[in-house]
C-alpha positions in Angstrom: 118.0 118.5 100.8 120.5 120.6 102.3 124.4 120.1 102.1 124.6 118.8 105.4 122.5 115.7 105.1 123.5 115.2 101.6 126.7 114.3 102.6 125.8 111.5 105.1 123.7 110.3 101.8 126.6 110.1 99.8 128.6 108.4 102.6 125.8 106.0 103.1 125.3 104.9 99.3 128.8 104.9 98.8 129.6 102.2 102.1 126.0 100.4 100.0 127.9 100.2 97.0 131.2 98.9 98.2 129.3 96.1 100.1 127.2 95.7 96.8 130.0 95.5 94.2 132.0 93.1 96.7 129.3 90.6 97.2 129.2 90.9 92.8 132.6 90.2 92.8 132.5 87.2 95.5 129.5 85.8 94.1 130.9 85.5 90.5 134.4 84.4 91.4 132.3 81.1 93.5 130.5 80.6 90.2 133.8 80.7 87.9 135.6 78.2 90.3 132.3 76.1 91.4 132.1 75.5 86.8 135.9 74.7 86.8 136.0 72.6 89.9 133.6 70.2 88.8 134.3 70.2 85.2 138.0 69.2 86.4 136.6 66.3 88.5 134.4 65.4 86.1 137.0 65.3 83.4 139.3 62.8 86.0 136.0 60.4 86.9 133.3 60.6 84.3 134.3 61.9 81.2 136.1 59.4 79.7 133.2 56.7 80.2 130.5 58.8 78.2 132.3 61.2 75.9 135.0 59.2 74.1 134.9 56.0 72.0 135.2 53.1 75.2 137.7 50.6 72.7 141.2 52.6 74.2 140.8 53.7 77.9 144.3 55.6 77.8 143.3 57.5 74.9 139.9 58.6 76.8 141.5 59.3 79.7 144.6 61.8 78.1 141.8 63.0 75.3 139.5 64.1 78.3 141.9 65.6 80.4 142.9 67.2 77.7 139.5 69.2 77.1 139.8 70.5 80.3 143.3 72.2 79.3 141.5 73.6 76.3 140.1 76.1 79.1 143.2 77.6 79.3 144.2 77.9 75.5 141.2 80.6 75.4 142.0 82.6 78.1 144.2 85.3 76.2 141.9 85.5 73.8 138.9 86.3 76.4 141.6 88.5 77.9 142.0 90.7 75.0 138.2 90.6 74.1 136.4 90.8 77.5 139.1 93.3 78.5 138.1 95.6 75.8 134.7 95.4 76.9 135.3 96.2 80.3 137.1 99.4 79.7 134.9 100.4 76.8 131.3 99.6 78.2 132.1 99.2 81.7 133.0 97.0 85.1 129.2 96.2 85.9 128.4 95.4 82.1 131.3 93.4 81.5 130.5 91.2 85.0 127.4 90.5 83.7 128.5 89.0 80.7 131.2 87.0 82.0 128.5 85.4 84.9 126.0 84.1 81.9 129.0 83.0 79.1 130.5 80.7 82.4 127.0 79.5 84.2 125.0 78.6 80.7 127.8 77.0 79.0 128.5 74.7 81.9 124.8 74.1 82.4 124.8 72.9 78.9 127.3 70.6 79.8 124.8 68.9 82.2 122.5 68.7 79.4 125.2 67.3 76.5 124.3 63.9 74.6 127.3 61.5 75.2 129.5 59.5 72.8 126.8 56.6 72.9 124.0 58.7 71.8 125.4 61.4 70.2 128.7 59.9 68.7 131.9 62.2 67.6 129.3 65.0 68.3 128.9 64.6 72.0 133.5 65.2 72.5 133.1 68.3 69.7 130.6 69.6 71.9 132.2 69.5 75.0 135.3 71.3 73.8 133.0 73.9 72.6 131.6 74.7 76.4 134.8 74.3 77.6 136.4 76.7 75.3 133.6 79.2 75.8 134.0 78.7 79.8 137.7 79.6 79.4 136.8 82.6 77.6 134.4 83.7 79.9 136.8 83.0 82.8 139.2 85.5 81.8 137.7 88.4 82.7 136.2 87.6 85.7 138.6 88.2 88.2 140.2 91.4 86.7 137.1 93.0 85.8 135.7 92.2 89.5 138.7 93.4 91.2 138.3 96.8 89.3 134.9 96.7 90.5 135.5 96.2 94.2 139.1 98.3 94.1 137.1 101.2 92.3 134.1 101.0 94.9 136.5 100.4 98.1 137.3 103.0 100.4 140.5 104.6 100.0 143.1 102.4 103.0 140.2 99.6 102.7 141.1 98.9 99.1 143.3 95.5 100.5 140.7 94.3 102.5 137.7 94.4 99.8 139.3 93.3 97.0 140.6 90.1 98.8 137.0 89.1 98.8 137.7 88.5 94.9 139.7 85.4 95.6 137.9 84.3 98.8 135.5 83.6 96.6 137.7 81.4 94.6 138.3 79.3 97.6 134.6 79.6 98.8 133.4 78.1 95.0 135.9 75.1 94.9 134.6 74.3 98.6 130.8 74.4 97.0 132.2 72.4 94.4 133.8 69.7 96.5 130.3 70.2 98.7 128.3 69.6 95.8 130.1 66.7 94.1 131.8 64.3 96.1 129.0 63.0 97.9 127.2 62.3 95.2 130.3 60.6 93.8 130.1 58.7 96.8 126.5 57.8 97.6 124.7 56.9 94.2 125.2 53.7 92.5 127.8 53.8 89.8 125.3 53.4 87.2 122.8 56.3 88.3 126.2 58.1 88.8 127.6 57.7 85.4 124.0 58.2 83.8 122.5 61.3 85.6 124.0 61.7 88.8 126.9 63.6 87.3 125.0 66.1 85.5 123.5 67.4 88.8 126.7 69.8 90.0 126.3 71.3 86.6 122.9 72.0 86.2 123.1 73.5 89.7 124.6 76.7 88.3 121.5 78.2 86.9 120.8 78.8 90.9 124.1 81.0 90.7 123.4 82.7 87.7 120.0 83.7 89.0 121.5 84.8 92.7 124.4 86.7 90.6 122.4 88.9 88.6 120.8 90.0 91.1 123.3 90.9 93.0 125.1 92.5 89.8 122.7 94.9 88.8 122.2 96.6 91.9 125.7 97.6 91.7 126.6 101.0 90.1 128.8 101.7 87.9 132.0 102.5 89.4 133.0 106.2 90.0 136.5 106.3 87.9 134.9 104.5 85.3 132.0 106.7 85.0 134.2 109.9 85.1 136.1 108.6 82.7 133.2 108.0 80.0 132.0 111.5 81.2 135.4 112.9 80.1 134.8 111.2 76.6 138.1 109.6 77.6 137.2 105.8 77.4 139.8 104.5 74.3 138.6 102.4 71.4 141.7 100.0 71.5 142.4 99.6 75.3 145.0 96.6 74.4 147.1 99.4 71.9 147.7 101.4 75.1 148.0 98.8 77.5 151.1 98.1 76.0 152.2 101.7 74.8 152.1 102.9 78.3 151.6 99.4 80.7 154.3 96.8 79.3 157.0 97.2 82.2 153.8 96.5 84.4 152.1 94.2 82.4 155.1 91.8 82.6 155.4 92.2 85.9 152.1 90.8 86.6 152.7 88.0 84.3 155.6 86.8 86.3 154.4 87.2 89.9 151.1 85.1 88.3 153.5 82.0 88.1 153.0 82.0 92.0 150.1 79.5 90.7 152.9 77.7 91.1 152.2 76.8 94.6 148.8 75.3 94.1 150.4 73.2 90.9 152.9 71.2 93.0 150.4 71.3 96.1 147.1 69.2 94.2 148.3 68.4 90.7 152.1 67.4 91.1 152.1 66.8 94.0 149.0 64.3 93.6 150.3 62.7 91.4 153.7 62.3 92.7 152.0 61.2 96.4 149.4 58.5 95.0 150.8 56.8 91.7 152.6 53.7 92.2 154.8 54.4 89.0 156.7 56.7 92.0 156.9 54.0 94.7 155.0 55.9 97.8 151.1 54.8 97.5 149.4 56.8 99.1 145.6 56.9 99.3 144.0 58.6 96.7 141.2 60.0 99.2 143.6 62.0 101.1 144.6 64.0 97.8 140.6 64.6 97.3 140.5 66.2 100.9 143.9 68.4 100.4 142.2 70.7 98.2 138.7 71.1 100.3 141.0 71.3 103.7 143.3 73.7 102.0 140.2 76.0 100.3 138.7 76.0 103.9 141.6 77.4 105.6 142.3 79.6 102.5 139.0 81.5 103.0 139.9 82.2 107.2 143.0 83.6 106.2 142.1 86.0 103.1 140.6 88.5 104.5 143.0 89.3 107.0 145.9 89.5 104.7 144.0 91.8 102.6 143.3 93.8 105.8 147.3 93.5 106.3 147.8 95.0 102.9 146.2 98.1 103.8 148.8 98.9 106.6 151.8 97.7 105.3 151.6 97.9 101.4 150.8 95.2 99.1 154.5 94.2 97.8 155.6 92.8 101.6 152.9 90.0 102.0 153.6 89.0 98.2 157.1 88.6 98.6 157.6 87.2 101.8 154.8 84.6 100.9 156.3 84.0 97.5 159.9 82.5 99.2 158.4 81.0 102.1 155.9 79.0 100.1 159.1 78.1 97.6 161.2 76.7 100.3 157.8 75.2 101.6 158.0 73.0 98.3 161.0 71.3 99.7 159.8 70.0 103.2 156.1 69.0 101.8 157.9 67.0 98.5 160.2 65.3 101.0 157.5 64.4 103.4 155.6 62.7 100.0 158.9 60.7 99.9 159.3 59.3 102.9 155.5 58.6 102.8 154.7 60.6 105.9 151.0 61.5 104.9 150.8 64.0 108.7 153.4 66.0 107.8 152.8 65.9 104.1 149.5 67.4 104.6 150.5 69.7 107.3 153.4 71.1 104.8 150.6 71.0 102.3 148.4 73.3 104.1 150.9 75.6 105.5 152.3 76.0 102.3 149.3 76.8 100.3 146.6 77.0 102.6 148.3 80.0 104.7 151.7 81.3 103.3 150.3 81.1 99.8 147.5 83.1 100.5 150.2 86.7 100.9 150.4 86.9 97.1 146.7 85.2 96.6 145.0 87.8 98.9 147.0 90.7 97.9 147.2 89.9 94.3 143.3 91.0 93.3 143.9 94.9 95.2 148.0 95.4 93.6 147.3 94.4 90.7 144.7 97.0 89.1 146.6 99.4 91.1 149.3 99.3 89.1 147.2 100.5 86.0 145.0 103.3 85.1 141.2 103.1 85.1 141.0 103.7 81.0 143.2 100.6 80.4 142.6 98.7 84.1 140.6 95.4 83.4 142.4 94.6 79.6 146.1 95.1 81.0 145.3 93.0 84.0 143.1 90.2 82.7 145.7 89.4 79.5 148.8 89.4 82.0 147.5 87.9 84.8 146.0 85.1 82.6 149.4 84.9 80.3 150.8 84.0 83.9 148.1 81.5 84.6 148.2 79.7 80.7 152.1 79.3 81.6 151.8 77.9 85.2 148.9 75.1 83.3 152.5 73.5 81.6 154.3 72.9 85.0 152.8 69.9 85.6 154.3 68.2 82.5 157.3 70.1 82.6 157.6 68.7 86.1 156.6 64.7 84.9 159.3 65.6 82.5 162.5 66.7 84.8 161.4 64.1 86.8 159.8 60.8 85.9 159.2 58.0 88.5 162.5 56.6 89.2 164.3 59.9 89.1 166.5 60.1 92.5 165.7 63.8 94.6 163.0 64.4 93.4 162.2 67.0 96.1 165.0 68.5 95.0 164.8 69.0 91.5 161.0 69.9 91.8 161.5 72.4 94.7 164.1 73.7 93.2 162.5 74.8 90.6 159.1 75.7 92.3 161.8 78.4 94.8 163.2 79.3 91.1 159.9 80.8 89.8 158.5 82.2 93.4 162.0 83.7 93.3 161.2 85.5 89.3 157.3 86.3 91.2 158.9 87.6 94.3 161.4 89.9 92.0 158.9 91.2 90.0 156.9 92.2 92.7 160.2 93.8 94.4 160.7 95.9 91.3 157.2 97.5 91.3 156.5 100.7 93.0 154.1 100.4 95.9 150.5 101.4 95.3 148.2 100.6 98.7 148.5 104.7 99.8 148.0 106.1 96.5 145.0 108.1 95.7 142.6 106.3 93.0 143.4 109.2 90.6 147.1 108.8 90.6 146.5 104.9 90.2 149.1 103.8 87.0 150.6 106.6 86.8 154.2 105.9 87.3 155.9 109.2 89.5 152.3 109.1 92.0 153.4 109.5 95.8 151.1 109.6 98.6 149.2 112.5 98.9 150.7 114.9 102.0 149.1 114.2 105.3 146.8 111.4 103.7 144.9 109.5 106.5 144.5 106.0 105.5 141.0 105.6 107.2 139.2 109.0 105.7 136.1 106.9 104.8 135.5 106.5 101.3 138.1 108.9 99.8 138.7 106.4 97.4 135.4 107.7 95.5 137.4 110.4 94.1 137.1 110.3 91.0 140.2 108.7 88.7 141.7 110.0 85.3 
């Protein structure tokens, strides 16, 4: 083959490979938020009929909710573990086994004995699958944002990686898809015996359409450059925090922005449809928030990522960090003058679009801030630090501000504009990354290259130290 036509090879596998690794990292980030989606709901509706003892409803209720929080208690440690396997074995590999720890562990739930057949066994078990889904969860997104950044063509990287977190949306809109009708439809008794198990079994079609997809994607170029070099390192977490720490906790505190999506569905919620707070609203507008919200979310993704590309990646997190702070305010105060249009409307703009310039963003800046050998550990034990801390607002919130409590609005947006304030500082304090070529990526003094063109396709498959 002759250098002239191998190069239009290249170019073509290359383009193959980025469409390839970002439909592997879509793919898995709908299956990660399809599981959580419905184990959530089914943790609010089902599981305190069939996995707890029936004599103390409260007690069932607080006890199941409480296994789904248990996700989140395992997160930094399948941050430090799947981390390490993603920078010591590989993006692809570690994908792989992220996709079948999350799909057959909630399949199993589908299939779990409950209290009545199985007794104490049947809540044990669930804890277990829940615990291994928050493991496998961890390294999801940071190992499939490396993938897709590491594939991306150089001034694309924005745009690809967003796909990461469409998918997010696109799997909690599945979820919704998949469950509430069935809520709906079937009798409660075929419901509460097999009906329920039905969104769960329903991920082995996942698994099946995300291996495929997986293992027709290469291994990424810095990565394999990297293991080439026979400079892969056997304790990626030591150096993450010898040489990553200022970033690391940088990307801890712009993760609190899951602030936003906290006060929107769970706060929020609660504050909008318990009667313990005097407003009453119906509970079936606070199950369509989140499906209206998710919809809108995945319009709006990919053209903030696309955005990122030409203006950097620290503008749309910032501006979208305050505006969806002061947000907080108008959408709390339309919950307490009971004005269900605008409280949706705030709801929406607020996390539905202005939310989405640190959600969209965050999957690209992110990995760019570190270097390939140390990439998916320092990001996935951060980012998820960030995410286990947000997972206490809630109560914090219920705390500060119990029903009877006068502003509330206040008190909660206040402090919801308090911590998009620490995100939004954070993300002010780091250096920009979107025109920085994949081999300067982490390193701290890297300026653009001279003359760069953003648009040279696929310069981004240079290879990175």
């Amino acid at each position: 083959m002759s250098r002239s036509s191998a190069k239009p090879f290249a170019d073509s596998h290359a383009a193959s490979q980025t469409r390839k690794a970002t439909a592997s990292g879509w793919i898995g980030s709908v299956l990660e938020y399809y599981d959580f989606f419905i184990y959530a709901t089914a943790a609010a509706l089902i599981f305190p009929q069939i996995f707890f003892p029936a004599g103390n409803p409260t007690i069932a209720i607080v006890t199941s909710l409480a296994t789904y929080g248990v996700g989140y208690v395992a997160r930094p440690i399948g941050a430090m573990v799947l981390g390490h396997y993603g920078d010591t074995h590989g993006r692809k590999n570690v994908l792989v086994l992220c996709m079948f720890l999350m799909g057959f562990s909630t399949m199993a739930v589908g299939l779990l004995p409950t209290y009545a057949q199985a007794g104490l066994w049947a809540p044990v078990l669930l804890v277990v699958m829940r615990l291994i889904q928050g493991f496998a969860v961890a390294g999801e997104i940071s190992g499939s944002s490396s993938m897709i950044l590491e594939h991306a063509p150089y001034g694309q990287r924005g745009y690809y990686a967003s796909f990461t977190l469409q998918g997010v949306q696109a799997g909690q809109i599945l979820a919704a898809a998949v469950f509430l009708p069935l809520a709906h439809f079937l009798p409660s008794e075929d419901f509460n015996t097999w009906g329920w198990r039905i969104p769960f079994l329903l991920s082995f079609v996942v698994i099946i359409a995300g291996y495929f997809i997986r293992k027709e994607v290469d291994e990424t170029p810095a990565f394999a450059e990297v293991a080439k070099k026979g400079e892969k390192l056997r304790a990626p977490i030591t150096q993450s925090f010898a040489s990553n720490k200022a970033d690391m906790f940088r990307v801890v505190c712009m993760a609190l922005m899951n602030v936003i999506p906290v006060v929107a569905t769970i706060f929020g919620g609660a504050y909008a449809v318990q009667k313990a707070y005097g407003i009453g609203f119906d509970k079936e507008v606070y199950l369509w928030i989140p499906v209206a919200g998710n919809i809108l979310a995945v319009i709006v993704i990919p053209f903030i990522g696309k955005l990122s590309d030409r203006i950097g990646r620290r503008p749309p997190i910032i501006v979208g960090a305050l505006l969806a702070g002061l947000l907080s305010f108008a959408y709390l105060y339309a919950i307490s003058i009971a004005n269900v249009p605008l409280a949706v409307l705030m709801s929406l703009l607020m996390w539905g679009v202005v939310y989405q310039g640190y959600n969209a963003v965050f999957p690209s800046f992110f990995p760019e801030l570190f270097p390939t050998r140390t990439r998916v550990t320092a990001m996935a034990l951060s980012q998820n630090v960030g995410t286990a801390i947000t997972a206490m607002l809630p109560a914090l919130f219920a705390t500060v501000a119990p029903p009877g409590t006068q502003n509330i609005p206040l008190i909660v947006g206040s402090l919801t504009l308090g911590i998009c304030a620490i995100a939004a500082t954070a993300c002010w304090s780091a250096r920009e990354t979107y025109r920085i070529q994949m081999h300067d990526l982490g390193r701290p003094g890297a300026t653009p290259a001279a003359g760069d063109a953003l648009h040279t396709p696929h310069q981004s498959h240079t290879l990175a130290s």
